[in-house]
DSSP file (Angstrom, degrees, kcal/mol; ACC not computed):
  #  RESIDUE AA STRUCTURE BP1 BP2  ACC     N-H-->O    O-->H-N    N-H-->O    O-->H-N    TCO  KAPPA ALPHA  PHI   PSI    X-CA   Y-CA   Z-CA
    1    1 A X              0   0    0      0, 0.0     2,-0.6     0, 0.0     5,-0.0   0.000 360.0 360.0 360.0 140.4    0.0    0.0    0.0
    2    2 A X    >>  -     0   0    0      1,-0.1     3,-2.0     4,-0.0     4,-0.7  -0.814 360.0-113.1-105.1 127.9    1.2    3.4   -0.5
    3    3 A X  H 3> S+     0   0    0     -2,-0.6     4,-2.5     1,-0.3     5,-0.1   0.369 118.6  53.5 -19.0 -43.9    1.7    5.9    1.6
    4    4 A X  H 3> S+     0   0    0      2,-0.2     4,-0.9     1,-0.2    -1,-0.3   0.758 111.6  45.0 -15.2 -66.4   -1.0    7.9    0.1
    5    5 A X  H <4 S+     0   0    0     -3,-2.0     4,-0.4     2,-0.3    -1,-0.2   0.320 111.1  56.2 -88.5 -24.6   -3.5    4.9    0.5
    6    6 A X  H  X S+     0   0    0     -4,-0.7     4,-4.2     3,-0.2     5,-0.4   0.923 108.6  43.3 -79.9 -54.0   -2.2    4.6    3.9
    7    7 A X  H  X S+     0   0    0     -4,-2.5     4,-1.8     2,-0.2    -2,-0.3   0.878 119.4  46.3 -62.2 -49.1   -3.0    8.5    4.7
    8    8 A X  H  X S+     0   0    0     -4,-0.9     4,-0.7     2,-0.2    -1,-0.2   0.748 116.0  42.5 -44.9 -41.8   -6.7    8.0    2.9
    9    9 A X  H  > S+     0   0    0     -4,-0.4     4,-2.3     2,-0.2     3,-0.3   0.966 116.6  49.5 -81.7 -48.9   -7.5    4.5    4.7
   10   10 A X  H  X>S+     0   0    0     -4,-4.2     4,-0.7     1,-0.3     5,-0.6   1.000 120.8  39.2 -78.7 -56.1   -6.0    6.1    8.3
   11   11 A X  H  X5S+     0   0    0     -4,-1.8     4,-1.7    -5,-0.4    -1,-0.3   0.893 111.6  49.2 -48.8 -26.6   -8.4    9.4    7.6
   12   12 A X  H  X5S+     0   0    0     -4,-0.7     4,-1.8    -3,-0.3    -1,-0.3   0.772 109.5  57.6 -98.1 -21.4  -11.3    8.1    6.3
   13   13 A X  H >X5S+     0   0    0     -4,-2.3     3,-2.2    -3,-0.3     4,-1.3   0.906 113.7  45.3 -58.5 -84.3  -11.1    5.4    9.7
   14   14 A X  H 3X5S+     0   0    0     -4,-0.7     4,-3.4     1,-0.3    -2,-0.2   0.699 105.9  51.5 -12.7 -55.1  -11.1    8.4   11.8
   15   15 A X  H 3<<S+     0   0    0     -4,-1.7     5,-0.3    -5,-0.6    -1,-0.3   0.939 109.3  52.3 -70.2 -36.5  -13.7   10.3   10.2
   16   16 A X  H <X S+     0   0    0     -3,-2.2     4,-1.3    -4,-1.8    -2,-0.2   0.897 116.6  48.8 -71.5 -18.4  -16.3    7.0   10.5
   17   17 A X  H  X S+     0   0    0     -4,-1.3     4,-1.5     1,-0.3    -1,-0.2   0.733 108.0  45.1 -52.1 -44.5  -15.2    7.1   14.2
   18   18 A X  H  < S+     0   0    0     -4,-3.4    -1,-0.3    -5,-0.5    -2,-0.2   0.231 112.6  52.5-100.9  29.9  -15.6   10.2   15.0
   19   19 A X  H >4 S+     0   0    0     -5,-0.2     3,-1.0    -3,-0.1    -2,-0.2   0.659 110.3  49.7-116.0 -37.8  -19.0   10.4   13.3
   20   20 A X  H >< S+     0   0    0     -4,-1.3     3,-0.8    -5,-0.3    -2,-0.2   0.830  93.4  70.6 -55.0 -40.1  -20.3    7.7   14.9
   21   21 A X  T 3< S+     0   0    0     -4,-1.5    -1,-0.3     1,-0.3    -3,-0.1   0.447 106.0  35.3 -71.3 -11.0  -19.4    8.6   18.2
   22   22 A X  T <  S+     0   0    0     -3,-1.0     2,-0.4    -4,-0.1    -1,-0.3  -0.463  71.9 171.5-141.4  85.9  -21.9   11.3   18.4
   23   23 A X    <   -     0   0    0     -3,-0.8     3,-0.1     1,-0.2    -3,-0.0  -0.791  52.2 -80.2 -55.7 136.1  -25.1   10.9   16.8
   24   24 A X        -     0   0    0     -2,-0.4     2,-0.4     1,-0.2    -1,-0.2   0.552  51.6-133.1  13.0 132.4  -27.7   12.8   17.1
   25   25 A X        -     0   0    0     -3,-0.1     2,-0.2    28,-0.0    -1,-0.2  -0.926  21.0-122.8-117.0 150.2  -29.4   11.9   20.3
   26   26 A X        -     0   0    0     -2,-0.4    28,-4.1    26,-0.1    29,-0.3  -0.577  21.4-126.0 -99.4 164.4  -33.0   11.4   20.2
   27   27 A X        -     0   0    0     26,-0.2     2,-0.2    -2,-0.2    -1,-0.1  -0.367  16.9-108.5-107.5 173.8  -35.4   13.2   22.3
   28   28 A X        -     0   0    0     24,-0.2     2,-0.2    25,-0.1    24,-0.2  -0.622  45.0-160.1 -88.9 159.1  -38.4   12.2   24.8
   29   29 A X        -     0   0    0     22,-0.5     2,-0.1    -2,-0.2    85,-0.1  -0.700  11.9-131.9-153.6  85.4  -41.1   13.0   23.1
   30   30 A X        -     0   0    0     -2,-0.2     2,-0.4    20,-0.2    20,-0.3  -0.174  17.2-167.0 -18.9  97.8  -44.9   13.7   24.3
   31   31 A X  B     +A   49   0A   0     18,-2.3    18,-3.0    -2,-0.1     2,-0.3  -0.838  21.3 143.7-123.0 129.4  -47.6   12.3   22.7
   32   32 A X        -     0   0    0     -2,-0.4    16,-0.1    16,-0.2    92,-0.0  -0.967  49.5-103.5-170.6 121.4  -51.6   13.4   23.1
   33   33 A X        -     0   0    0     -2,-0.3     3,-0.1     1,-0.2    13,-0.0  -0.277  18.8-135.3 -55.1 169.5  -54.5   13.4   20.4
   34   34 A X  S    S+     0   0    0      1,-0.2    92,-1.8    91,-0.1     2,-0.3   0.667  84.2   8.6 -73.2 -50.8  -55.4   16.7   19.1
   35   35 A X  E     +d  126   0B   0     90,-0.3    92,-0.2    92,-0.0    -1,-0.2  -0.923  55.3 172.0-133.1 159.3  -59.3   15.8   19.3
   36   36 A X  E     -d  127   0B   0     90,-2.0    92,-4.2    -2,-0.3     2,-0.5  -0.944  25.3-132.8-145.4-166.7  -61.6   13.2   20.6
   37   37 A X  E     -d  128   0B   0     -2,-0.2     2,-0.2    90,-0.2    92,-0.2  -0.978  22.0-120.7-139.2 163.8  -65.1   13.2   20.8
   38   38 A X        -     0   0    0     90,-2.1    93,-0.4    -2,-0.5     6,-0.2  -0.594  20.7 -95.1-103.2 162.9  -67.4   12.3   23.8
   39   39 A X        -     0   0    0      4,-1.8    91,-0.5    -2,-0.2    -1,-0.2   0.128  46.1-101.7 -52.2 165.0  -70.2    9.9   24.8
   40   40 A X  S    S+     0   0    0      1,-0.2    94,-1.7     2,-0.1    95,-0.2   0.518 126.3  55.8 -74.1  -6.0  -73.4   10.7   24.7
   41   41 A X  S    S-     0   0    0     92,-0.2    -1,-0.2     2,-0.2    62,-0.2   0.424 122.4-105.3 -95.3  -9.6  -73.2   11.4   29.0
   42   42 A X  S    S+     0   0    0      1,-0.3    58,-2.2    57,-0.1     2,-0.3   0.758  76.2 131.5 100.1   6.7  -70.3   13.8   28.0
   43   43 A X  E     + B   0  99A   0     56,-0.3    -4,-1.8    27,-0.0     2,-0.3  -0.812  27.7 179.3-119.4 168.5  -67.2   11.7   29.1
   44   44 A X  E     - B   0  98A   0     54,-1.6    54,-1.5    -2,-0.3     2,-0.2  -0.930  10.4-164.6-154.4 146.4  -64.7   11.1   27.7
   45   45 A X  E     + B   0  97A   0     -2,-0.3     2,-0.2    52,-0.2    52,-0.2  -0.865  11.1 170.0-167.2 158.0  -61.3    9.3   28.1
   46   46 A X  E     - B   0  96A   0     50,-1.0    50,-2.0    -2,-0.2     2,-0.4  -0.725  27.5-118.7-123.6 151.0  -57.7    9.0   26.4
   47   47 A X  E     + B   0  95A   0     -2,-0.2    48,-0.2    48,-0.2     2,-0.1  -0.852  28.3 168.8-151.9 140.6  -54.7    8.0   26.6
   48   48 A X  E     + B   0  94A   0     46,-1.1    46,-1.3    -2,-0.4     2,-0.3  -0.432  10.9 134.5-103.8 150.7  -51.5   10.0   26.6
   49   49 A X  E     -AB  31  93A   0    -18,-3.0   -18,-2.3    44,-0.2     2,-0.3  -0.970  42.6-100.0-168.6-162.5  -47.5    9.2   27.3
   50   50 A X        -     0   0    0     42,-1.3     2,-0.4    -2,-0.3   -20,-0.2  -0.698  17.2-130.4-125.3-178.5  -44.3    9.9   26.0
   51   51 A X        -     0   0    0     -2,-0.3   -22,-0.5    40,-0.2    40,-0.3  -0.935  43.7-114.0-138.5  85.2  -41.8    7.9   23.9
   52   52 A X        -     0   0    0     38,-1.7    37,-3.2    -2,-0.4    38,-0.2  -0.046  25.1-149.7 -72.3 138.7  -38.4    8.0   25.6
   53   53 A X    >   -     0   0    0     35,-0.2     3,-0.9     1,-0.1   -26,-0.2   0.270  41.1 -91.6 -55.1-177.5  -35.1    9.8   24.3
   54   54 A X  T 3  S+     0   0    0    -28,-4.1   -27,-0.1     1,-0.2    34,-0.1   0.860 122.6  54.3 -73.2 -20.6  -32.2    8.8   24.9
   55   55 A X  T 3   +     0   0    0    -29,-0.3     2,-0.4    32,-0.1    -1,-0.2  -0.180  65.8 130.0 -97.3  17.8  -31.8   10.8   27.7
   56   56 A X    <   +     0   0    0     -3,-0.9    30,-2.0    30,-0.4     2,-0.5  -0.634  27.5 177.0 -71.3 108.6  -34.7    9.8   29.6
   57   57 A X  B     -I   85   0C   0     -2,-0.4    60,-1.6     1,-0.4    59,-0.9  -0.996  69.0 -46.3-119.1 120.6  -33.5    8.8   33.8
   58   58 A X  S    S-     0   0    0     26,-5.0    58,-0.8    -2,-0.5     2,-0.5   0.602  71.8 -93.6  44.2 166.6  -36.8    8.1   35.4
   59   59 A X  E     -E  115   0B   0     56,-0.3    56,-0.3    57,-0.1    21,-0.2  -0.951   5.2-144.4-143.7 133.7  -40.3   10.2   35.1
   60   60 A X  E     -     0   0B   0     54,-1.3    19,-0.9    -2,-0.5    18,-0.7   0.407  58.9-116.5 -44.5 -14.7  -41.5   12.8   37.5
   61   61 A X  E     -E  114   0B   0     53,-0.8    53,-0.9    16,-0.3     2,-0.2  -0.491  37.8 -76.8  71.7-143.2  -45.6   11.0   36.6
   62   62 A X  E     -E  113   0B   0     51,-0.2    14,-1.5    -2,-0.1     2,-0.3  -0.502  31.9-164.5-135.6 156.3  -48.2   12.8   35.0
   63   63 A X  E     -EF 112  75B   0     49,-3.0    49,-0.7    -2,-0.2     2,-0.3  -0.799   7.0-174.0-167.8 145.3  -50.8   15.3   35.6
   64   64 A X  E     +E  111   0B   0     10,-1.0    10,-0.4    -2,-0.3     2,-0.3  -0.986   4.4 178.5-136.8 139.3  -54.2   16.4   33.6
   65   65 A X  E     -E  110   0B   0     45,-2.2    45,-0.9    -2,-0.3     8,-0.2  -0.782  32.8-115.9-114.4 156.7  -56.6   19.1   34.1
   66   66 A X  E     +E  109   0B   0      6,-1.5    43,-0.2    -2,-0.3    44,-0.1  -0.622  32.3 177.2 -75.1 166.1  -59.9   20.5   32.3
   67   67 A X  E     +     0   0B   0     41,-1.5     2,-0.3    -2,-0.2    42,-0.2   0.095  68.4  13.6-162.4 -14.6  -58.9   23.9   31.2
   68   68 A X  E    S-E  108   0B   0     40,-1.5    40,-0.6     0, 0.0    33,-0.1  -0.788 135.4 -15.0-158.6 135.6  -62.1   24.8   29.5
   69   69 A X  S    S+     0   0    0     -2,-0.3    32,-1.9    38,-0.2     2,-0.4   0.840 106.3 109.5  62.3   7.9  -65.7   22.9   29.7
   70   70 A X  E     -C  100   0A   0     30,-0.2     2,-0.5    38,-0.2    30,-0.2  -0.962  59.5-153.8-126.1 131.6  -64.0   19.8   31.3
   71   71 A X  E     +C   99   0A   0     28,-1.5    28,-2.6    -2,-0.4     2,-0.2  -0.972  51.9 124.9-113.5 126.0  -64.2   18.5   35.0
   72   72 A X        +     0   0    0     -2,-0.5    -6,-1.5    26,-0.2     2,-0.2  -0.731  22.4 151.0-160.2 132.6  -60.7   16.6   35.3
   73   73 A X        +     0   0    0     -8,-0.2    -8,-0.2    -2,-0.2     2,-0.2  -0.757   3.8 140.6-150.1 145.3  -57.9   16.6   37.5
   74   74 A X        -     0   0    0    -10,-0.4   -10,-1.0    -2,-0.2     2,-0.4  -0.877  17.8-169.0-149.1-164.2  -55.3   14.5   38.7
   75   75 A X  B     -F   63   0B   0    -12,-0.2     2,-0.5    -2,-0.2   -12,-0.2  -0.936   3.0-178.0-144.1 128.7  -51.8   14.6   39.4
   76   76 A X        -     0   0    0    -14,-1.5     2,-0.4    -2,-0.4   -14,-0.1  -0.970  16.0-175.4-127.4 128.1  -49.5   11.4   40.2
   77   77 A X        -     0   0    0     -2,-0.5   -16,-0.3   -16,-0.1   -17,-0.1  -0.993  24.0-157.4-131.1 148.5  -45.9   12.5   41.0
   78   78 A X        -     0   0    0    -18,-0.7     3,-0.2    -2,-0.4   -17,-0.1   0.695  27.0-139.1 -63.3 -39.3  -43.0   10.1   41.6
   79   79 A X        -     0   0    0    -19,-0.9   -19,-0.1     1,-0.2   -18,-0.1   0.485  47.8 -91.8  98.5 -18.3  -41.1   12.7   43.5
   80   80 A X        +     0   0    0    -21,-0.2     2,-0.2     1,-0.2    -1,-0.2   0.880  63.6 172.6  17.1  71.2  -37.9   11.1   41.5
   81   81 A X  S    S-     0   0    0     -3,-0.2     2,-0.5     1,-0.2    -1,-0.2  -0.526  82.0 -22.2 -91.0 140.8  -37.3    8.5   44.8
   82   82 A X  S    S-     0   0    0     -2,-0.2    -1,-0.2     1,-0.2   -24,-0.1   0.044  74.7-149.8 -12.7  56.9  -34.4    6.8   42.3
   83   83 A X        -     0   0    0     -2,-0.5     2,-0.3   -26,-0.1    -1,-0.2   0.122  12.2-151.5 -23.6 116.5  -35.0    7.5   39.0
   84   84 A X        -     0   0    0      1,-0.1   -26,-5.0   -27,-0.1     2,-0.1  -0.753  34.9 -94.2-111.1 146.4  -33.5    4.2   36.8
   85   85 A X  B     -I   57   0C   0     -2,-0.3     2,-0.5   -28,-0.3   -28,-0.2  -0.329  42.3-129.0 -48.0 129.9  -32.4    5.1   33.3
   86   86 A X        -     0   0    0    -30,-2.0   -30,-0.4    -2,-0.1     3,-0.1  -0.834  20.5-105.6 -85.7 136.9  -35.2    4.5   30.3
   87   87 A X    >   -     0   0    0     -2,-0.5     3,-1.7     1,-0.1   -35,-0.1  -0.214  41.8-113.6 -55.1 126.2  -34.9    2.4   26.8
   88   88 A X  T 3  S+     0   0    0      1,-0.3   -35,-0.2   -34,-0.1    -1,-0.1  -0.308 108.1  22.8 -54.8 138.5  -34.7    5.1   24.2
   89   89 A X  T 3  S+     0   0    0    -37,-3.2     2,-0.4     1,-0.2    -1,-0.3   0.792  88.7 127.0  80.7  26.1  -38.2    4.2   22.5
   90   90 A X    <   -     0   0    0     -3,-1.7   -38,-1.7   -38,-0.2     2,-0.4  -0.778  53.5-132.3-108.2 152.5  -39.8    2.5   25.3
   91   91 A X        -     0   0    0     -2,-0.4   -40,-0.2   -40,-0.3     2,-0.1  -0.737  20.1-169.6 -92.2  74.1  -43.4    4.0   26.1
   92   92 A X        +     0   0    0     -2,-0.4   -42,-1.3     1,-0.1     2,-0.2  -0.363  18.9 179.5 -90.4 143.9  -44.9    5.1   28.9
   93   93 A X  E     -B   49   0A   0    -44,-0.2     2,-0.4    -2,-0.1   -44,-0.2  -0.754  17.3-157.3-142.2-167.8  -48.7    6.0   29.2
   94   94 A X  E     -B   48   0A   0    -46,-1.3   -46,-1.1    -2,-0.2     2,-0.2  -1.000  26.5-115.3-157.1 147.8  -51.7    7.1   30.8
   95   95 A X  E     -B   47   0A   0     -2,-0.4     2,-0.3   -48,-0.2   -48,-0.2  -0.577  25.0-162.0 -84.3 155.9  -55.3    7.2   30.9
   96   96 A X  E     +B   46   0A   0    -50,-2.0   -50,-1.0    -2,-0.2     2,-0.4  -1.000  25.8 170.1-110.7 121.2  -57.0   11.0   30.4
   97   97 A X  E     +B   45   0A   0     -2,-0.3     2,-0.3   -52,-0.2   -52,-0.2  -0.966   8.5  79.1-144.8 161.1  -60.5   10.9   31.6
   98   98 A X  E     -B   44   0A   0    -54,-1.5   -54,-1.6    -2,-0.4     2,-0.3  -0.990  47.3 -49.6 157.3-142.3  -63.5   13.2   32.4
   99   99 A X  E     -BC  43  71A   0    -28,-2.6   -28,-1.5    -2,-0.3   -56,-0.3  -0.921  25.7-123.2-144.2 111.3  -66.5   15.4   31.4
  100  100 A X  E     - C   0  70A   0    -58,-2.2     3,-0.5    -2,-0.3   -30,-0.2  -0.130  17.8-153.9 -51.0 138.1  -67.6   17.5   29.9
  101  101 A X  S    S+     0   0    0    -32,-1.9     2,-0.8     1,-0.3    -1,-0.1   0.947 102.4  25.9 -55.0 -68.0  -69.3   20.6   32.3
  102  102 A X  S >  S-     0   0    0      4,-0.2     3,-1.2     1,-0.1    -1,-0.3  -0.666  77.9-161.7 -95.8  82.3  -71.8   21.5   29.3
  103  103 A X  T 3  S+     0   0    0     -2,-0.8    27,-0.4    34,-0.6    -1,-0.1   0.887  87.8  68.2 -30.9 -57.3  -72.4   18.1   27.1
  104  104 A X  T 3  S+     0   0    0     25,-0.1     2,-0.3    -4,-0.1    -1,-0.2   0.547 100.3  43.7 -52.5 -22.5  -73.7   20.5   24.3
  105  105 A X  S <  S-     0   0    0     -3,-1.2    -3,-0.1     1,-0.1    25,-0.1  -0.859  85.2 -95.0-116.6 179.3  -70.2   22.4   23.4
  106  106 A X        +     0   0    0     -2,-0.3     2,-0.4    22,-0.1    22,-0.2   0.296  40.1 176.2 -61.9 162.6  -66.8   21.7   22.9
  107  107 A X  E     - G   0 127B   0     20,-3.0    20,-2.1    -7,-0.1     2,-0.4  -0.984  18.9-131.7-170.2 175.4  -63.6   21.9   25.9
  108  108 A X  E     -EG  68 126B   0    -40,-0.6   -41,-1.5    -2,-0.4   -40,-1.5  -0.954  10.1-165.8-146.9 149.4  -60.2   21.2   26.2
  109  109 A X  E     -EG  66 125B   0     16,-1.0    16,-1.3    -2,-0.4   -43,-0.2  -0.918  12.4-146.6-139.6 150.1  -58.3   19.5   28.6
  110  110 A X  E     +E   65   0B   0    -45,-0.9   -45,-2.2    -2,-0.3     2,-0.3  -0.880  16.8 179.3-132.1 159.1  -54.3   19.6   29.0
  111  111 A X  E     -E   64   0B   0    -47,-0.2    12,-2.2    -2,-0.2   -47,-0.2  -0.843   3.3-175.0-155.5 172.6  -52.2   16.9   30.0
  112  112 A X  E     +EH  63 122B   0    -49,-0.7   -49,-3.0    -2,-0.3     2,-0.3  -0.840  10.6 176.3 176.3 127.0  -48.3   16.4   30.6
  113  113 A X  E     +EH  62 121B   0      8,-1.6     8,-1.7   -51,-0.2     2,-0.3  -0.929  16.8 168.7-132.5 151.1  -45.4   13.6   31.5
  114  114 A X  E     -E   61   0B   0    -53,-0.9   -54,-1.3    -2,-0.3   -53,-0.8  -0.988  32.9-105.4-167.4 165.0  -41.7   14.2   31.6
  115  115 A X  E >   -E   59   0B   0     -2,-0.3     3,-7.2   -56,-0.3   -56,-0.3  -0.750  32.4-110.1-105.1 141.2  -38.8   12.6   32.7
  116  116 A X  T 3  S+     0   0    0    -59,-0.9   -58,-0.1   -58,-0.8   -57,-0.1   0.749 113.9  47.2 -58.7 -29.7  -36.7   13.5   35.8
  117  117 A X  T 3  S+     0   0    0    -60,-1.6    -1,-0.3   -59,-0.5     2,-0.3   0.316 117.6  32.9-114.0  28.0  -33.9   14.8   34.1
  118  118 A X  S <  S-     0   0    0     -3,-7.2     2,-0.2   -61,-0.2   -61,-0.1  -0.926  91.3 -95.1-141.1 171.9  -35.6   17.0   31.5
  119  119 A X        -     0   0    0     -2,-0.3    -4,-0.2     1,-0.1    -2,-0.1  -0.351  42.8-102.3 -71.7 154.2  -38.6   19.0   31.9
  120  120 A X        -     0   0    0     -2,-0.2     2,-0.6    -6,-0.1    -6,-0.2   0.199  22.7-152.9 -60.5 172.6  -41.8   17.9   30.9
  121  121 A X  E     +H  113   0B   0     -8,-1.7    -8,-1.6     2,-0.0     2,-0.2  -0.983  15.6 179.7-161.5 153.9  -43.8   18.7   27.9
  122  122 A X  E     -H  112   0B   0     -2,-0.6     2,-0.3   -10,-0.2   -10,-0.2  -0.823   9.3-147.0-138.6 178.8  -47.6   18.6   27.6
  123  123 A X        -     0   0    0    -12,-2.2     2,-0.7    -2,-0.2   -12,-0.2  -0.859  19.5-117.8-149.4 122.2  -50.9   19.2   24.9
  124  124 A X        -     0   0    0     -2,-0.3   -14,-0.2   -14,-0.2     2,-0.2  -0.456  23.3-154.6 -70.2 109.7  -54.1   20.3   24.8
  125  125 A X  E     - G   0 109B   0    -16,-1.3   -16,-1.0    -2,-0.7     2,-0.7  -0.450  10.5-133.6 -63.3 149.3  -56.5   18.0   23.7
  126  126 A X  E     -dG  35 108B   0    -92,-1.8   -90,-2.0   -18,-0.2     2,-0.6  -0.930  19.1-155.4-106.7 114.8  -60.2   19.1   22.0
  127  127 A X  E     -dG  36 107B   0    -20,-2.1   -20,-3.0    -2,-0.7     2,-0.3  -0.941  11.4-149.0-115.9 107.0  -63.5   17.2   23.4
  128  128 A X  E     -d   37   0B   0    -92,-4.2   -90,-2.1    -2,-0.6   -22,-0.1  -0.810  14.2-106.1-109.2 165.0  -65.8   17.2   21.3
  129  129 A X        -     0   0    0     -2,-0.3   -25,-0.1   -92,-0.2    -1,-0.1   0.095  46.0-100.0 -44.7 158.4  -69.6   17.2   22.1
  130  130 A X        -     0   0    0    -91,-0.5     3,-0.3   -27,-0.4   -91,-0.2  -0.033  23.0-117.9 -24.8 146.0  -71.5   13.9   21.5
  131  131 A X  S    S+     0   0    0    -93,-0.4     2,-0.3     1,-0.3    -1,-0.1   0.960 112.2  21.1 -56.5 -39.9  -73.5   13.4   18.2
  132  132 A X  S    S-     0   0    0    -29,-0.0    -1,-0.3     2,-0.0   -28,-0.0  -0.818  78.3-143.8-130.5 105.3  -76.3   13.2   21.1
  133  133 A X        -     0   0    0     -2,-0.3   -92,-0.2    -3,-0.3   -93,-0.1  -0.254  13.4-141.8 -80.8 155.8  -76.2   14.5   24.6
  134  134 A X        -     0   0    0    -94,-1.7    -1,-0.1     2,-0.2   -93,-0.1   0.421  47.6-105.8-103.3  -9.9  -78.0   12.2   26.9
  135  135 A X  S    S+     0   0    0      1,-0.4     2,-0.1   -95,-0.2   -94,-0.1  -0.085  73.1 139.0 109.4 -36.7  -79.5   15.6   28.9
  136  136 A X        -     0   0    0      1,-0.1    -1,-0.4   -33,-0.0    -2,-0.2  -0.407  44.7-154.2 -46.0 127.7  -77.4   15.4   31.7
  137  137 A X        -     0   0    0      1,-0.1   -34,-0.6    -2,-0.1     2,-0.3   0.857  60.7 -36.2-110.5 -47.4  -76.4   19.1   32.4
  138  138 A X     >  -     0   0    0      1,-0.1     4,-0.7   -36,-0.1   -37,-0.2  -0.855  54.7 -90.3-151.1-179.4  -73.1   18.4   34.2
  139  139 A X  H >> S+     0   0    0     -2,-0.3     4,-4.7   -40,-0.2     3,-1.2   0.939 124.1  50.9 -46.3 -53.1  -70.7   16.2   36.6
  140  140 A X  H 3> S+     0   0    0      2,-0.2     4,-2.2     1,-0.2    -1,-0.2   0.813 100.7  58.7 -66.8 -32.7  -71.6   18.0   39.4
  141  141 A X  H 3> S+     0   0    0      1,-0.2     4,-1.5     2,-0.2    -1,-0.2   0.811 113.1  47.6 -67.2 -13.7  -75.5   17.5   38.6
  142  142 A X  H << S+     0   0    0     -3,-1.2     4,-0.3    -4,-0.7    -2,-0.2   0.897 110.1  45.0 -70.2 -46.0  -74.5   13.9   38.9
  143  143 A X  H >< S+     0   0    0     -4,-4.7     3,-1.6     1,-0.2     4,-0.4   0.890 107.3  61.7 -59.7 -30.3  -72.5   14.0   42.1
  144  144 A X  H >< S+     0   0    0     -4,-2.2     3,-3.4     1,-0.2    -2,-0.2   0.982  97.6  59.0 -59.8 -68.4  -75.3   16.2   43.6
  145  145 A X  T 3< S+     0   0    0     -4,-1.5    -1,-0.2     1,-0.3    -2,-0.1   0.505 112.8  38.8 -64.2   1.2  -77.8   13.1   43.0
  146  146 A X  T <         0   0    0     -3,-1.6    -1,-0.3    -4,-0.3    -2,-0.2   0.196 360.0 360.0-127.9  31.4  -75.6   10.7   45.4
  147  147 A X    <         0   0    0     -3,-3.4    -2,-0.2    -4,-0.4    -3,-0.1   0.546 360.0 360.0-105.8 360.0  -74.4   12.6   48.0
């Protein structure tokens, strides 16, 4: 081989080395429909997660609220009590669930997971009315009729 060939083969090892050695790292990534549409009582339910990056160590949990027209809440937090690394691409999820206040229009509900050692990311979802609402005016007119 000649020097040349020697100087070409040595560079062009190098270069696949050092390209390899840092790809692109992929990110955790938050995942939530855009719409769904609700029962005829007005409820509704989903499910939400992320898709972890590479760079996922444990998750902080979840939390979803109504934010317009919706009774929902909850919040589940880990706390990050010893957050173990996650498999890039592994999936974690959650149910979204609730009601619409007013069965007859639309609301939006926001929801959110993240991992301990990035911040979180959330979405707002769309609920929409039933084809048929069932009459029932709200959650609360239900809870009123069993306490």
């Amino acid at each position: 081989m000649k020097p040349c060939q020697r100087l070409f083969t040595l560079v062009s090892i190098c270069t696949v080395l050092i390209a390899g050695a840092n790809p692109a790292m992929a990110q955790t990534v938050f995942w939530a429909p855009e719409s769904v549409q609700a029962v005829g009582d007005g409820s509704f339910s989903f499910i939400a997660g992320i898709t972890a990056g590479d760079d996922c160590v444990g998750i902080w949990g979840y939390h979803y609220e109504g934010v317009e027209n919706i009774e929902a809440s909850m919040w589940a937090d880990t706390f990050c009590i010893d957050p173990q690394p996650i498999a890039p691409g592994e999936i974690i999820s959650f149910v979204v669930s609730g009601v619409l206040t007013d069965p007859a229009m639309p609301g939006v509900v926001f929801s959110e997971m993240g991992c301990c050692n990035v911040s979180g990311e959330g979405a707002t979802t769309t609920v929409v009315p039933p084809a048929v609402a069932s009459g029932r005016s709200s959650w609360g007119t239900l809870k009123a009729r069993y306490h």
